[in-house]
N, C-alpha and C positions, 0 to 999 in steps of 0.2 A: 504494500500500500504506500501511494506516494503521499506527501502531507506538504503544504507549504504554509502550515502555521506557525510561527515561532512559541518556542517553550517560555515559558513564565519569564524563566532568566535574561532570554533574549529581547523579551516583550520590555521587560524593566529598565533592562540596558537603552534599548531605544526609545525609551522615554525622559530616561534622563539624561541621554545625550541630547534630545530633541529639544525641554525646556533647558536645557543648559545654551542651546544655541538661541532659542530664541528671548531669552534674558538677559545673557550676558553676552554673545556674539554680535546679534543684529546689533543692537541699541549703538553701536560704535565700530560697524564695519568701513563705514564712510570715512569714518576719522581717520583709521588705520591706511585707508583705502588711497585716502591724499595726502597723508603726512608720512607712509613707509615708513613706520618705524615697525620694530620687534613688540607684542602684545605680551610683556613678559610677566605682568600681573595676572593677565586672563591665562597665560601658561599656568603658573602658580595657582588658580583657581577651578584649573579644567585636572591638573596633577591632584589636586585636595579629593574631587570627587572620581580619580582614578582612569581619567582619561592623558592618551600619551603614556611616556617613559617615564614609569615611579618607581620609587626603591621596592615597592610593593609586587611591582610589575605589570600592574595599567593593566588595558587589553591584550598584553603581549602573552599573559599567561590566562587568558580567559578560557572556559573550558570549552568553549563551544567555537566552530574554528567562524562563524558566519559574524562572530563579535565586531572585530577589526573594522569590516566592510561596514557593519549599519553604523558604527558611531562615526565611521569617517564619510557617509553619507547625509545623516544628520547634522553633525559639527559643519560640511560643507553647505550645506543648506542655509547655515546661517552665514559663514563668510567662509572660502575658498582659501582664501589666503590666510588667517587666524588660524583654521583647521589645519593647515598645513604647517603652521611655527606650533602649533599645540603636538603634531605630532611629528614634528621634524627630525626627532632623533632615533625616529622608528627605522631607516633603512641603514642609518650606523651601526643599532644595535643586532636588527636581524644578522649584519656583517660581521660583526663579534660571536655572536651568538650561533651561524652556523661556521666559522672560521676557527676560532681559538679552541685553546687547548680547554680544562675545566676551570686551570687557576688561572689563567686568563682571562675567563669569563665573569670569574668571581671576584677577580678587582678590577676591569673595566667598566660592566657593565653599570655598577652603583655609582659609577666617575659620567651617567649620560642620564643618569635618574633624577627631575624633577618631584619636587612636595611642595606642602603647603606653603612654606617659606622660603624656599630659592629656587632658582632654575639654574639647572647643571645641560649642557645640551651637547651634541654629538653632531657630526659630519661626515658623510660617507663622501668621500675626494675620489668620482672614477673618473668625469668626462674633463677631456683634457682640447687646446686650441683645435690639435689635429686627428682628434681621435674622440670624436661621439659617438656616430652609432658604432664606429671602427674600431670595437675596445681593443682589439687585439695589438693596433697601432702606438698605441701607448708607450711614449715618451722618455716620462719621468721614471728615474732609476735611482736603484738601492742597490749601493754596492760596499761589500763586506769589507769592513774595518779592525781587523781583530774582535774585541767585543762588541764593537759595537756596528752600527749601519749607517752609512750616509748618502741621505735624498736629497737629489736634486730636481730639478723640472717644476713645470707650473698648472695647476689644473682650476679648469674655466665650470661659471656658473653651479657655483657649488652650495647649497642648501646651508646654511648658517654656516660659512665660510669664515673665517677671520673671528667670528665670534664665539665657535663652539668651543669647549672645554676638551674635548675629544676630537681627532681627524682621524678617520679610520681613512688611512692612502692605500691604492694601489697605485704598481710602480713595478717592472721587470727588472729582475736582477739578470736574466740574456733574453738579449732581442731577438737572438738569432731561434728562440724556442716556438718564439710566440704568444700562444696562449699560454703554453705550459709554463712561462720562465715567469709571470705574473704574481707577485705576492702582495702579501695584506699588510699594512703595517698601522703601529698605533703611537700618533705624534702628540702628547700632549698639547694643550696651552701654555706658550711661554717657553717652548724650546728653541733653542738659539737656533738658527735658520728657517724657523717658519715666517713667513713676511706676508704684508698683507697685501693683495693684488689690489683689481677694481672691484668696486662693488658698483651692481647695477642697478639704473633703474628701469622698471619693464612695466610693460604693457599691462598687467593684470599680478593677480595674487600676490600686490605688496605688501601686506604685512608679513610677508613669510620673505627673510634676509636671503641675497642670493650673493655672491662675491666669488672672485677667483685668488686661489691660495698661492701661496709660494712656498717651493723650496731649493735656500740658497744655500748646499753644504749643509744640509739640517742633518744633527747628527742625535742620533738615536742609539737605546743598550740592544744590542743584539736580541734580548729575551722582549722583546715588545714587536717583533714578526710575530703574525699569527699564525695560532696550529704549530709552534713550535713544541718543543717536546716539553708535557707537562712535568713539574716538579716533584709532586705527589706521586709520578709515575703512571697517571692515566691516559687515554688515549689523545692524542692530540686531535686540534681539528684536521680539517679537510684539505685547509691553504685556499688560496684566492681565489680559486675553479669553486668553491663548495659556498662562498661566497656570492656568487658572480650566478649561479644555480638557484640562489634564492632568490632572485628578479622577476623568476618566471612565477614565482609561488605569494611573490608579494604585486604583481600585478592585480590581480581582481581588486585590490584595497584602491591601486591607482585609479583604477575603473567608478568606484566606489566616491570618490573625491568627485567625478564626474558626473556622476547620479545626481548626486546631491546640487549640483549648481542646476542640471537641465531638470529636475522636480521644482529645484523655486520659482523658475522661469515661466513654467509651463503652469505651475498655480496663480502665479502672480497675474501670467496673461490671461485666467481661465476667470479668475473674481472681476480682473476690468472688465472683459468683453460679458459680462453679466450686466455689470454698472453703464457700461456706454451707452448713451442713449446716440440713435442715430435714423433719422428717417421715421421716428415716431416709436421706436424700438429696439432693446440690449443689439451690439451686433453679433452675439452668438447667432441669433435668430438666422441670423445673413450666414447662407449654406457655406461660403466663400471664407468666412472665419470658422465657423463651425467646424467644418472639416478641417481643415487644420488645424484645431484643437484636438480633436478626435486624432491625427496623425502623432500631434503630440505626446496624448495619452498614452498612445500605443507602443509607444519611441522609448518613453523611459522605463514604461511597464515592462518591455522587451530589456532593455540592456537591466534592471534589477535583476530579471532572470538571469542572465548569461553569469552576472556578476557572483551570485547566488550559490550558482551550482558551479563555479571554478574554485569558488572559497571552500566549499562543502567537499571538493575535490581534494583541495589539499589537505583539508582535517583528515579525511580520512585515506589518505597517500595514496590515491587513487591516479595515476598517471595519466598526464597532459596528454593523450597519445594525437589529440589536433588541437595541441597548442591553444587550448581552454584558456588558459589565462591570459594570454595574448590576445584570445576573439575578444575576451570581457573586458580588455583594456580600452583596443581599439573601436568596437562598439561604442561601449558607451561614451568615449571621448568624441566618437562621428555625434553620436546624438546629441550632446550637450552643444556642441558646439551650432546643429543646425537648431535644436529648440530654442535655444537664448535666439540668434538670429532671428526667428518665427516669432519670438513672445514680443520684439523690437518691432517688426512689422505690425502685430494685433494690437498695439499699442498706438502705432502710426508718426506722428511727429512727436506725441508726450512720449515713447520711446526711445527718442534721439536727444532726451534730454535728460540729465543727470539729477533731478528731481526725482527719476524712479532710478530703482535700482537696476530695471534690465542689460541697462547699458555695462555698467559694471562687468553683469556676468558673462555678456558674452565678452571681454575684456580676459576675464580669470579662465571661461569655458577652453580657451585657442590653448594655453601650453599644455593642455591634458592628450594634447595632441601631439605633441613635441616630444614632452621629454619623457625619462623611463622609455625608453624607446619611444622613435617617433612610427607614428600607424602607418608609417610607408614599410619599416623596418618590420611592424608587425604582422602586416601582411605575408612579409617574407619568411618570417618564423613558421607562420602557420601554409604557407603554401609548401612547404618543404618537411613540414610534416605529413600534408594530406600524401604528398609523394612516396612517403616513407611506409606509410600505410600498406599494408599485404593485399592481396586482391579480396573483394567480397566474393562469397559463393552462394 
């Protein structure tokens, strides 16, 4: 029997992600929205009620694997970019977390854990000037120093760059490997060679800090590669491939982020065209909006599924065998971006004007398209899946 009701736990979870966003998110996404700054209080207040990286472990260790996805659905509902600094040290930690050794884990990961009272935050350093979707191309290098490691190179658009406490880098220690020769490495805040690049400003989702990092001679203890051999004697992690593997497992949450902007949009547009009078009557009535509303509907209702069951997939280590989490990235990130678009139109010229919010989202909607792989990339993931596929009989 299939079911698509959520259990109590997850019912509750998305309740209180839901009035968390709409209390504390909305009332101040505009603010965030034109002054770019970091929302380091609403971190501190989204980490109290166990959203994001807490010493606790947030949704990272929630039991249910669909958790992740509805609070970064809801969180994003209320602002795109807020959601994204509340959980920005979520693809650091996954990178600790499937990388390192045990005792690695157990003292990084509480060095990327916000609470009530501070925020500690984390950076996952992969995409680099000459090497975004081309991870393999990668640059910057770590090369053995007796005990210790020294990085050089510089990596572009980097998720709380410059300001995170933690930079989880990759960097090849031989080019000539490739992918293989790829490690993980962990650079504190305040180590001599980390230098601050540019910080950017963009188009959409500025509250969530983006900047390119440096490193000049950054030199590092040897024991701060991940997956290096644990102390205690347990099994180490994976190294940078094992890392580099959770992308595919943390897309549905990307996807997830997307939901949530093309749902507001699509609400947002569904209560005006209620309210607009036009011609004697709402212009739902007018078949011309109406259906497009209805295409709406049906847009985001469709990418929740996709998103749904790629999350559901990896809780239960059921294999991508056609690159599921990739459909659910690129899906819903095509959607959000044509609904915000469509909700701008149902609106008409008050759409084109920053008095509503629509504008906005399709502003924050366009990088869900880009980065984490861009949906050109993603298509290629999954069209080389569908190939790899055996014959049906």
């Amino acid at each position: 029997m299939v079911s698509f009701a959520l259990s109590d736990e997850e019912r509750l979870v998305q309740q209180t992600a839901h009035e968390f966003a709409k209390k504390e998110i909305r009332p101040v996404a505009q603010y965030f929205d034109e002054h770019e700054e970091t929302p380091y209080d609403l971190i501190k207040k989204a980490a109290a009620v166990g959203f994001g990286v807490t010493a606790e472990g947030g949704i990272l260790d929630g039991s249910s694997s669909l958790v992740p996805s509805i609070v970064a659905e809801e969180l994003s509902w209320g602002c795109a970019g807020i959601a994204l600094a509340i959980n920005s040290s979520g693809l650091a930690a996954a990178a600790i977390a499937a990388t390192a050794s045990e005792d690695q884990r157990e003292r990084w990961l509480p060095e990327i854990a916000s609470d009530g009272d501070s925020v500690k935050l984390g950076a996952m350093c992969l995409s680099e000037p000459d090497a975004g979707s081309d991870v393999a191309n990668i640059q910057t290098t770590a090369t053995r120093d007796g005990d210790d490691y020294i990085i050089n190179g510089e990596k572009q658009f980097i998720t709380n760059g410059n300001i995170a406490d933690v930079h989880v880098v990759f960097a090849t220690e031989d080019r000539t490997k490739g992918w293989a020769g790829l490690s993980a490495f962990v650079v504190p805040r305040g180590t001599p060679g980390l230098e601050e690049g540019t910080t950017w400003k963009k188009m959409g989702i500025r509250a969530s800090h983006t900047a390119n990092v440096v490193f000049n001679e950054c030199r590092i203890p040897a024991e701060y590669k991940l997956g290096g051999q644990s102390k205690s004697g347990g099994s180490a992690g994976p190294g940078a491939m094992g890392a580099l593997m959770t992308l595919e497992r943390t897309r549905p949450v990307v996807g997830a982020y997307a939901l949530g902007i093309g749902r507001a949009a699509y609400e947002y547009a569904l209560d005006y065209a209620k309210q607009r009078v036009q011609f004697g009557r709402p212009i739902i009535k007018n078949q011309a909006i109406g259906f497009m509303l209805a295409d709406m509907a049906m847009a985001v209702d469709s990418a929740r599924m996709m998103v749904w069951r790629a999350a559901w997939m990896a809780g239960a280590n059921v294999p991508y065998l056609q690159a599921e989490g990739s459909m659910a990235k690129c899906f819903a990130s095509d959607m959000a971006m044509k609904v915000t678009v469509d909700a701008v139109q149902v609106l008409g010229g008050q759409g084109y004007m920053r008095e509503h919010p629509v504008e906005k989202w399709v502003r924050d909607a366009k990088i869900f398209q880009i980065f984490e792989g861009t949906n050109q990339i993603q298509r290629l993931v999954i069209s080389r899946a569908l190939e790899a596929l055996p014959p049906r009989g």
